[in-house]
C-alpha positions as CSV (number, residue, x, y, z in Angstrom):
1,X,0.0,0.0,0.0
2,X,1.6,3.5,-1.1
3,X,2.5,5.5,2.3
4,X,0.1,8.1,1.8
5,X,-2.8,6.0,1.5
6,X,-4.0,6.8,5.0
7,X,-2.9,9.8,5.0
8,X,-4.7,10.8,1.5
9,X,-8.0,9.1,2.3
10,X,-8.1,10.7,5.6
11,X,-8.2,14.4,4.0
12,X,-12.1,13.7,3.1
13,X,-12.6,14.1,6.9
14,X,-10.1,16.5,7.5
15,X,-12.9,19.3,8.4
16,X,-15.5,17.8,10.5
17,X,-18.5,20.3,11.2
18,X,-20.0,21.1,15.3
19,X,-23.2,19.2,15.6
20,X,-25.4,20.9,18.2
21,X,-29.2,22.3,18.5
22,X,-30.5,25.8,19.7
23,X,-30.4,27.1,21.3
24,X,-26.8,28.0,21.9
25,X,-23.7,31.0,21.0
26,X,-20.8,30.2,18.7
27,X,-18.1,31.8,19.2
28,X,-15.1,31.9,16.1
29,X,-11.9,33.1,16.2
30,X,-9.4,33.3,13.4
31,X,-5.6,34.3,13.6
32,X,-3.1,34.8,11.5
33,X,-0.2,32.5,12.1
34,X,1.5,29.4,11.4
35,X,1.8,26.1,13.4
36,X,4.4,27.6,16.2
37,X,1.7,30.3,17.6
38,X,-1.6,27.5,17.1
39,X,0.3,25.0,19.5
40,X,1.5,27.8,21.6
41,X,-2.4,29.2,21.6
42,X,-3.2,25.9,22.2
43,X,-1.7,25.4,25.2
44,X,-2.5,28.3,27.1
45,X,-6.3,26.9,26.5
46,X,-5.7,23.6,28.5
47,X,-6.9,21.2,26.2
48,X,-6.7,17.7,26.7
49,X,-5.1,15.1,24.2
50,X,-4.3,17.6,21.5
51,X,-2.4,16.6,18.4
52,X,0.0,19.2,17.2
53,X,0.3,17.5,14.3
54,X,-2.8,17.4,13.2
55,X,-4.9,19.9,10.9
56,X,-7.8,20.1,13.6
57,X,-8.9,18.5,16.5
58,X,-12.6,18.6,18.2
59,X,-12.1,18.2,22.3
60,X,-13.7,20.3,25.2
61,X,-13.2,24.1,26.4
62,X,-14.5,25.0,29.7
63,X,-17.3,21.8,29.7
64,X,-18.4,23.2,25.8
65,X,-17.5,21.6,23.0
66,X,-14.6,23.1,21.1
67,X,-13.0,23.2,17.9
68,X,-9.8,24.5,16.4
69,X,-8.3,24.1,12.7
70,X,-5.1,25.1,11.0
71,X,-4.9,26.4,7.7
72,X,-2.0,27.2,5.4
73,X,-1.4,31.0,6.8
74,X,-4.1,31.2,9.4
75,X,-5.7,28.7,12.3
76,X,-9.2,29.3,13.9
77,X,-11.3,28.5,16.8
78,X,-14.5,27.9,17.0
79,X,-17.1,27.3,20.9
80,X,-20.1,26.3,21.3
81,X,-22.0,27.4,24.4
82,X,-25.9,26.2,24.8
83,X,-27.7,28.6,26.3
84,X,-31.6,28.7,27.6
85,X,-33.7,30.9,25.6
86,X,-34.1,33.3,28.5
87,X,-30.0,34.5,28.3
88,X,-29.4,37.6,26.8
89,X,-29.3,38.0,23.5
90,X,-25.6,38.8,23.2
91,X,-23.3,37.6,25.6
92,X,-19.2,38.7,25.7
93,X,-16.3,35.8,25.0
94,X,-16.6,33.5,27.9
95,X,-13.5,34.9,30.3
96,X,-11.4,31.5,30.3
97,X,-11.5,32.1,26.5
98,X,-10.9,35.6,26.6
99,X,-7.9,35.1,28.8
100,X,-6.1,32.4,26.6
101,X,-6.6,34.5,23.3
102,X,-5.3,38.1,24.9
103,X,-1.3,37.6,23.9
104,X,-2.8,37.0,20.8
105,X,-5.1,39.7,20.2
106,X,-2.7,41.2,17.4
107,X,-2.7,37.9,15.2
108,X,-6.8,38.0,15.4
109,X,-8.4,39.0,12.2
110,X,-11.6,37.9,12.4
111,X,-14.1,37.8,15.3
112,X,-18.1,36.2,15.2
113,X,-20.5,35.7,17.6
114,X,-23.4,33.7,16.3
115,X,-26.4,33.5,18.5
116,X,-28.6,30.4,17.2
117,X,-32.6,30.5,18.5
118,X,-35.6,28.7,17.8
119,X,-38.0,31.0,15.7
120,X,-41.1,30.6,17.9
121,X,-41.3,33.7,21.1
122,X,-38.0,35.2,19.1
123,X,-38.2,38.8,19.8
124,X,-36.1,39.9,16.5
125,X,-36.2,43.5,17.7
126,X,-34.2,43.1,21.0
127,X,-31.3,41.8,19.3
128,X,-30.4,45.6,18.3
129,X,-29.9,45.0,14.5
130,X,-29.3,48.4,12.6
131,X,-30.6,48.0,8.5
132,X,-30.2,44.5,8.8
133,X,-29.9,42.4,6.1
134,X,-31.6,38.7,6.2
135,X,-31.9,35.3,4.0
136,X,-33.4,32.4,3.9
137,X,-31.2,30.1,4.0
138,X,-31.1,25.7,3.5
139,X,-33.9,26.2,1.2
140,X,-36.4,28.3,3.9
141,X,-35.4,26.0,7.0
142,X,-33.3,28.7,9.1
143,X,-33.2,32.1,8.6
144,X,-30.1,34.0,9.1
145,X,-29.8,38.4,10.0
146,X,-26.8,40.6,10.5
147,X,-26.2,44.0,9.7
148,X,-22.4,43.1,9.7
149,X,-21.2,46.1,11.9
150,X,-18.7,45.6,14.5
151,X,-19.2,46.0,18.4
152,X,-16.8,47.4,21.0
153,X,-14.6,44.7,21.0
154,X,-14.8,43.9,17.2
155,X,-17.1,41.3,17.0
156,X,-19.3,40.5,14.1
157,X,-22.7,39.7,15.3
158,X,-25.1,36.8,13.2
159,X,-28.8,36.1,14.3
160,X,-29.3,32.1,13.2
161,X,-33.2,31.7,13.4
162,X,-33.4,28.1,13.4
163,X,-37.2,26.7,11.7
164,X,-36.5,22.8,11.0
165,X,-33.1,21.8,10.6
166,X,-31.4,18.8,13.0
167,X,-28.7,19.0,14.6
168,X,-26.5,17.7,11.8
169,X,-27.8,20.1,9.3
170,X,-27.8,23.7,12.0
171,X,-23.5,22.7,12.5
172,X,-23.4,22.4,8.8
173,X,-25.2,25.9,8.5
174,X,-23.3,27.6,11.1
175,X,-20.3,26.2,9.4
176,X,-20.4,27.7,5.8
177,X,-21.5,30.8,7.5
178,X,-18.4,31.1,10.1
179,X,-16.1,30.2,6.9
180,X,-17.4,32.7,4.8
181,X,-16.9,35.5,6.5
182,X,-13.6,34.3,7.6
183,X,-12.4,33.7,4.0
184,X,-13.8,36.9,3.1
185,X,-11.4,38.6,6.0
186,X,-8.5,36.5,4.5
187,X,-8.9,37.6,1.1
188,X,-9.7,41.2,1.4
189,X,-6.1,40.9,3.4
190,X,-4.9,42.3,-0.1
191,X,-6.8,45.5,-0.2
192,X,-3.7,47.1,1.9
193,X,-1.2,45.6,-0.5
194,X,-2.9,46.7,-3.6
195,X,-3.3,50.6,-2.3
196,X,0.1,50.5,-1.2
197,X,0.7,49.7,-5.1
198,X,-1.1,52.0,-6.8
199,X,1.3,55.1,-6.1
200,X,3.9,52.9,-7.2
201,X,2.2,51.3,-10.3
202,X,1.6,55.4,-11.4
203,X,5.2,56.1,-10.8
204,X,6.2,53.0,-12.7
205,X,3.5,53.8,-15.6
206,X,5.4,57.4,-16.3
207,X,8.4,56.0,-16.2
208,X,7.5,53.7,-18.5
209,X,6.0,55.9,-20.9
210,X,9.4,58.6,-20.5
211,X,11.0,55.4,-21.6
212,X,9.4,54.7,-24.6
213,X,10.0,58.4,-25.9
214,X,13.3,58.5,-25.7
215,X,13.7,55.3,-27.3
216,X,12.1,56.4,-30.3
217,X,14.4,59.4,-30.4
218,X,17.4,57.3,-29.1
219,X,21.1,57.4,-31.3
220,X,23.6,54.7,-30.8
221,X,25.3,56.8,-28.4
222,X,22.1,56.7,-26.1
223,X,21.3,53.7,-26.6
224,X,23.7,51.7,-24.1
225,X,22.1,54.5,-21.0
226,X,18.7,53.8,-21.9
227,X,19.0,50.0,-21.7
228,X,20.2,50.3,-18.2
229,X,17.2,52.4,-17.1
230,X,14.9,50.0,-18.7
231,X,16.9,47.3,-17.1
232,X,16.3,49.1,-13.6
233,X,12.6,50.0,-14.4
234,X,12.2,45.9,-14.8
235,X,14.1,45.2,-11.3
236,X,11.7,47.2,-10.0
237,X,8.4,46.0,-11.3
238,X,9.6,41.8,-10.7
239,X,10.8,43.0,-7.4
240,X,6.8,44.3,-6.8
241,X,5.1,41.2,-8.4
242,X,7.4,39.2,-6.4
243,X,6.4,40.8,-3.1
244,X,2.6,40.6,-3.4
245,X,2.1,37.6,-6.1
246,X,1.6,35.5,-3.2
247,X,-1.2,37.7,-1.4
248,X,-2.7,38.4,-4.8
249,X,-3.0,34.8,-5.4
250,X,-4.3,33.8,-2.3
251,X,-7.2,36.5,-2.5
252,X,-8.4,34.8,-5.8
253,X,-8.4,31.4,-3.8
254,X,-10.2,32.8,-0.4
255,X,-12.3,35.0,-2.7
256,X,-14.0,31.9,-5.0
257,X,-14.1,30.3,-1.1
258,X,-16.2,33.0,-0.5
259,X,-18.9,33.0,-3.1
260,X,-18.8,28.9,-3.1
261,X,-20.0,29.2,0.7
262,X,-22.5,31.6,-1.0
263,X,-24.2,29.3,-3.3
264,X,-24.4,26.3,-1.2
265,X,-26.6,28.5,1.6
266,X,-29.0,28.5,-1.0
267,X,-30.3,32.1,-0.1
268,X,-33.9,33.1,-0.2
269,X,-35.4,36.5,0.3
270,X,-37.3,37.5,3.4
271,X,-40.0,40.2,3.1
272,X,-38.1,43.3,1.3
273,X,-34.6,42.9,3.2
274,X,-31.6,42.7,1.4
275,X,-30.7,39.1,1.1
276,X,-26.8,38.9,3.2
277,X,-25.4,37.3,-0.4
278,X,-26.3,40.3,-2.0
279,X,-25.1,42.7,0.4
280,X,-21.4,40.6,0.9
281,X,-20.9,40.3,-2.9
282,X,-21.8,44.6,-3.7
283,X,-19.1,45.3,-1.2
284,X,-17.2,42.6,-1.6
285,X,-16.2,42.1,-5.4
286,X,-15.1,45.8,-5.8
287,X,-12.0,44.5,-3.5
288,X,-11.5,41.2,-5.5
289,X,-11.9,43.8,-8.3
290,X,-9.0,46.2,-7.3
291,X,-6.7,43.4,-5.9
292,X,-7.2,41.5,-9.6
293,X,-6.8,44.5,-11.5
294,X,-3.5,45.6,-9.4
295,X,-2.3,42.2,-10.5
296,X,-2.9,42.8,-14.1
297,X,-1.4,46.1,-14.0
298,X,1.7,44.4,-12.8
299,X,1.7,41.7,-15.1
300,X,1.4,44.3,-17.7
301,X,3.8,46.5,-17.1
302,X,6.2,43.8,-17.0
303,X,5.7,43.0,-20.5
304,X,5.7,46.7,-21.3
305,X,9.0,46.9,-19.9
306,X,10.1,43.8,-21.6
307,X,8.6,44.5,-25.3
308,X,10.6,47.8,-24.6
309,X,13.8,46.5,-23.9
310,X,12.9,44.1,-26.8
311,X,12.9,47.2,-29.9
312,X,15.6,48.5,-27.7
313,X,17.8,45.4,-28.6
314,X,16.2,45.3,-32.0
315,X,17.3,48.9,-32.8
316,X,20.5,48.5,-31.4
317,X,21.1,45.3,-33.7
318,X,19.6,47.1,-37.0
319,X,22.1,49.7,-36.3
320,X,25.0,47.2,-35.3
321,X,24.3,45.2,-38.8
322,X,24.4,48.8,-40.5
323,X,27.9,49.6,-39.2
324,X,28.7,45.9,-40.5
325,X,27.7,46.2,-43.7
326,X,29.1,49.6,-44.2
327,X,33.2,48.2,-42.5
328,X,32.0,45.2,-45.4
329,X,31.7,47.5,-48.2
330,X,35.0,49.5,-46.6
331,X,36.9,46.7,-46.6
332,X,35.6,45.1,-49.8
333,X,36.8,48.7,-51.7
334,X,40.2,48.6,-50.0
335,X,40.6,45.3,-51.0
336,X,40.0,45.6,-54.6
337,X,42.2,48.3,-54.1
338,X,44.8,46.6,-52.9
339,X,44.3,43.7,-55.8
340,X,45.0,46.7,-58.4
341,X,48.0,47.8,-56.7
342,X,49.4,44.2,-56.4
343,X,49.0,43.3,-60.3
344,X,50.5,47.1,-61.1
345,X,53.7,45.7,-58.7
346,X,53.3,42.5,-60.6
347,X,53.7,43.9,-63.7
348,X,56.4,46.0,-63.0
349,X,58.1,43.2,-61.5
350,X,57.8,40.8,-64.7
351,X,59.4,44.3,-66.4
352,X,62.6,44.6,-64.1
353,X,62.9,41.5,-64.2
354,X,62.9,40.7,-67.9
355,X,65.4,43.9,-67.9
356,X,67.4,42.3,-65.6
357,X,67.7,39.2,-67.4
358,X,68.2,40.9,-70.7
359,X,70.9,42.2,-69.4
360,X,72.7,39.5,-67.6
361,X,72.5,37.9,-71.0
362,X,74.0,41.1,-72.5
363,X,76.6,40.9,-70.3
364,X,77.3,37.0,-70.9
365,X,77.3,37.5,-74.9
366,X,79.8,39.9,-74.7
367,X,82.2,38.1,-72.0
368,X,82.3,35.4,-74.8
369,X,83.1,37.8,-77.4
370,X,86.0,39.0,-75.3
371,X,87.1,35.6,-74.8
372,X,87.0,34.9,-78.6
373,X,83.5,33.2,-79.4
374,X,82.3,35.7,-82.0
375,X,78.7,34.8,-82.1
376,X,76.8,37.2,-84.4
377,X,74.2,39.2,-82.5
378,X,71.2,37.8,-84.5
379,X,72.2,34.0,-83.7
380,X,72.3,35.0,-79.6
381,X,69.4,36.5,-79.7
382,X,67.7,33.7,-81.1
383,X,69.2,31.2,-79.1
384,X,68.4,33.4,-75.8
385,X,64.8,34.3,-76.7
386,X,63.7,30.7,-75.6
387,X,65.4,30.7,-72.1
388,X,64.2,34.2,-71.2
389,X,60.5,33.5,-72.5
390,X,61.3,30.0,-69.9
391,X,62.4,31.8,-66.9
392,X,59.7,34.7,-67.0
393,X,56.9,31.8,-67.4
394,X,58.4,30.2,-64.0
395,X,58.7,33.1,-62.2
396,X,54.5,33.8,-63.7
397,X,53.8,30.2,-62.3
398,X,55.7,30.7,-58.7
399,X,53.9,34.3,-57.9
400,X,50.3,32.7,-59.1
401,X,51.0,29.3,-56.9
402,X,51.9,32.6,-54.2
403,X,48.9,34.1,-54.9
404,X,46.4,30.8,-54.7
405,X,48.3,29.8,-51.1
């Protein structure tokens, strides 16, 4: 059996919902932090027979039944505290809670209380909603409020109106609805990012664009100036993609989270309120918006730079090949040049040296007339004709073999 078998299987159960009925609070907490500060947080709550190893673990907190989870850049914890219908309708984080979480107060970035009552004797007024919105929600069996403004100690309130669903179905609810606001918290983590950007995305647009004039005006002088600006212009823009790729991306992920936990509440309207969908997805695609359009401006500027650098190169070659072609033709005139003057010298060699020869024979004719071999002038010209005509054609054949080596 492969090694992850078990391990692999065991993922289909990996996030187990809180089965409970009304009526009852749930309290959710979610940090930002790896597995050092969720075993640390874990700890200081006292639970019994917790695995650090594992990606979530349901045990007991203070007699209620408890809940935490680790994800890839954030861990959460979820309580569940029945309650008579007669408590109050909003109660504070139980202290023993509230006393475990406080060194980590910093890390927390989301914060729900959801109060879960049966619908019949529910005074809906004394829960203190401002424009609420409200759905129906598992196909009319619970009905769910909120008017998703913080309180004092930044907790986001949910009235869960609970018609006819078991206790399987009501943790199942209460589930999608704790995750979605959650992932919504995680992905809207970019927003900062992307404004943090947009000064620098401008700066890097007019840069760009100063760029691209003076390359169209660029000599070959400029040339070697403006590639190191462009050079620097695309340090600059990989260095930002770099930095915030990772928080871009992730939005995307928690984002399509988000408006998966959406659809599966199945959201009905109730009288003329605004269903919670609708509010959560006016407010919140403008920030998947802005984050996704950051990320294109990014991406686009990066090829902007690099198509720039690109006719940059191009121009610079085209002008290189130019100043080739033009040392070619240089080099191809001096060279004929050069041919010219070498057969002139070649001729005027074959001339001094026929005159040379001539008159080494000259000489030779008349050393044997002084020594008494009267040879008459017509008969030694005759017989030297031949061995001049002989030598100049070896000395022709020994400069062209020159010439061919």
């Amino acid at each position: 059996m492969h090694p992850q078998r078990t391990a692999l299987h065991n993922e289909l159960h990996a996030r187990p919902s809180l089965y409970f009925d009304a009526p009852a609070h749930v309290f959710h907490l979610a940090f930002i932090g790896g597995q050092q500060p969720c075993n640390a947080l874990l700890q200081r709550c006292r639970l019994d027979a917790v695995d650090t190893d594992a990606v979530q673990g349901i045990t007991q907190f203070d007699g209620c039944p408890f809940k935490w989870e680790r994800h890839s850049e954030f861990f959460t914890l979820t309580l569940v505290q029945p309650s008579a219908s007669a408590d109050p309708q909003w109660s504070g984080l139980p202290p023993a809670l509230a006393d475990a979480i406080e060194p980590y107060r910093e890390q927390l970035i989301n914060a729900m209380q959801l109060v879960v009552r049966e619908e019949p004797g529910l005074d809906f007024a004394s829960y203190g909603f401002k424009d609420p919105s409200g759905s129906s929600v598992g196909g009319g069996d619970a009905v769910v409020w909120s008017d998703f403004r913080l309180d004092d100690e930044g907790v986001n309130r949910l009235l869960f109106v609970n018609r006819r669903l078991n206790a399987y179905r009501l943790g199942r609810m209460v589930r999608r609805l704790l995750e979605l606001e959650t992932y919504r918290m995680m992905a809207s983590l970019a927003l900062s990012t992307a404004k943090d950007l947009s000064p620098q995305l401008d700066g890097f647009d007019r840069t760009l664009v100063h760029l691209s004039q003076r390359n169209a005006g660029a000599s070959g002088v400029q040339a070697k100036v403006l590639l190191e600006d462009i050079v620097e212009l695309s340090r600059q823009v990989v260095a930002s993609t770099v930095k915030s790729r990772h928080r871009f991306s992730a939005t995307q992920a928690y984002a399509q989270l988000v408006f998966e936990r959406l659809t599966e509440l199945r959201e009905g309207n109730v009288e003329d309120y605004q269903r919670l969908g609708v509010f959560i997805e006016r407010r919140f695609k403008p920030t998947v918006r802005y984050c996704a359009a950051t990320e294109q401006r990014l991406d686009h500027l990066a090829k902007g730079v690099a198509n720039l650098g690109d006719l940059l190169q191009a121009r610079v070659q085209v002008d290189m090949e130019e100043q080739n072609a033009e040392i070619l033709r240089s080099l191809a005139a001096r060279a004929e040049s050069q041919i010219k003057i070498q057969r002139a010298v070649e001729g005027l060699s074959i001339i001094a040296i026929t005159y040379y020869l001539l008159s080494l024979f000259k000489l030779l004719y008349a050393g044997l007339d002084t020594l008494g071999a009267h040879i008459a002038p017509r008969d030694a010209l005759l017989g030297l004709a031949p061995v001049v005509g002989l030598m100049l054609g070896v000395i022709l054949l020994r400069i062209r073999k020159a010439k061919q080596h």
